[in-house]
C-alpha positions, 0 to 999 in steps of 0.5 A, a space after each residue: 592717854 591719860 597716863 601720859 597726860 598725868 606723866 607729861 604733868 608731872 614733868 612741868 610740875 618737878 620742872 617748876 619745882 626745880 626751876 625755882 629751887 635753882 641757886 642761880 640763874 644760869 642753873 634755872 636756865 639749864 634745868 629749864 633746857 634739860 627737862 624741856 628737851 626730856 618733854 619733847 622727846 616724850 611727845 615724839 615717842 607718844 606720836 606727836 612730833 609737831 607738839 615736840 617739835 613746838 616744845 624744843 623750837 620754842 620751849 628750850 631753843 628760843 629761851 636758850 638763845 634769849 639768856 646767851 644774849 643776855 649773858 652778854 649783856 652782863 651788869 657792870 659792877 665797878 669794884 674800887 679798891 685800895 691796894 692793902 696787904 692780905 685784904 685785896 692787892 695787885 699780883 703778877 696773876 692778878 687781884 689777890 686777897 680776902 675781900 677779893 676772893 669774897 667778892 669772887 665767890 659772890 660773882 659766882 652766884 651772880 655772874 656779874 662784870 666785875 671792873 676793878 677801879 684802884 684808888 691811891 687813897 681812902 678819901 679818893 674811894 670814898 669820894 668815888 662812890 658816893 659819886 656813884 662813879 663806882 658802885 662798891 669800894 673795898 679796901 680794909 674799910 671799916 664801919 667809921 667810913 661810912 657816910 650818910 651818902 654810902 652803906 656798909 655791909 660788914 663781913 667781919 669783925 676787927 679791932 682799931 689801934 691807935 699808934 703813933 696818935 694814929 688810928 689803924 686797923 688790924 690787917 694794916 698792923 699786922 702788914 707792919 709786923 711782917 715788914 719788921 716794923 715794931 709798932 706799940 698799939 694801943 687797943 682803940 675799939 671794937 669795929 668791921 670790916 666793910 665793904 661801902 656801896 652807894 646808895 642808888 645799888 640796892 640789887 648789888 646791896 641784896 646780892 652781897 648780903 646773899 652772898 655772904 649768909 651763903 659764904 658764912 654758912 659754907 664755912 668758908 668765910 673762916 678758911 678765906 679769913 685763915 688763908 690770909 690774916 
């Protein structure tokens, strides 16, 4: 007897450990269900199937119940977006490009509801979120749009031109040499590209910037950044 009670122990201690050390809710909720269901049949076979019973009516089946509803129940994060060449664009298969697909490997990991709001121009994106109608805006933004209203999460480094007297970036230069448009930059700054939240989505601000340490660390932040400039 007390082999199984040093056994069954140990199972909720590796549990725990496992529930903890899980990347995503989800998977916490699914190791949480499997070694459930292991402590139960467990208690069945040592003779005690109304504490097995108990262990998967409540421990596993009501939790599992519990996070499907919750799933439906997902936040709503609000995506703006300006439609820029090779950073995020509308396709016939849908949005396309670097910053849409960091965003996509962040809601991977988070299991957010991801509702893309296009904007025609900077100034009616920035203004969005600062009005906190949208929580987040991408679109090739760089550190200068930031405003005492709004936050900046760099992801990548960028340099500014000044063509024609006009200041661009680097992904809006480069879209012009691809259309044939031989513009003569002249380098401006250092800079980063962003992505602006609002200042009222710290939760949303934790998640990209884990998102994002994650991505850096994969090494997929430099395949994205080849696929597309």
């Amino acid at each position: 007897m007390n082999f199984v009670l040093i056994g069954i122990s140990s199972l909720y201690l590796v549990s725990a450990i496992i529930v903890l050390s899980s990347k995503t809710n989800f998977q916490s909720v699914i190791w949480f269900g499997i070694m459930g269901s292991v402590s139960a049949v467990i208690m069945m076979i040592i003779g005690a199937p109304d504490v097995a019973m108990t262990q998967f009516s409540v421990g596993v089946a009501l939790v599992l119940i519990v996070y499907i509803m919750a799933l439906k129940k997902q936040r709503r994060v609000r995506l703006g977006f300006l439609d820029v060449p090779s950073m995020i664009e509308e396709s016939p298969s849908g949005l396309r490009g670097l910053e849409w697909e960091i965003i996509q490997l962040v809601d991977e990991k988070e299991g957010y509801h991801v509702e893309p709001v296009k904007f025609s121009s900077k100034e009616e994106a920035l203004k969005a979120v600062e009005n906190h109608e949208v929580d987040l805006i991408c679109g090739a933004f760089t550190e200068d749009d930031v405003s005492g209203r709004t936050k900046g999460i760099p992801y990548l480094e960028t340099s500014i031109f000044v063509c024609d007297g006009e200041e661009i970036d680097f992904a809006r230069l480069k879209h012009l040499s691809r259309n044939a448009i031989s513009p003569t930059p002249e380098f401006l700054k250092k800079s980063s590209y962003v992505f602006v939240i609002s200042m009222n989505s710290p939760d949303l601000e934790r998640d990209i910037h884990e998102g994002l340490n994650e991505i850096r660390s994969s090494g997929n932040i430099e395949k994205i950044v080849g696929r597309y400039l």
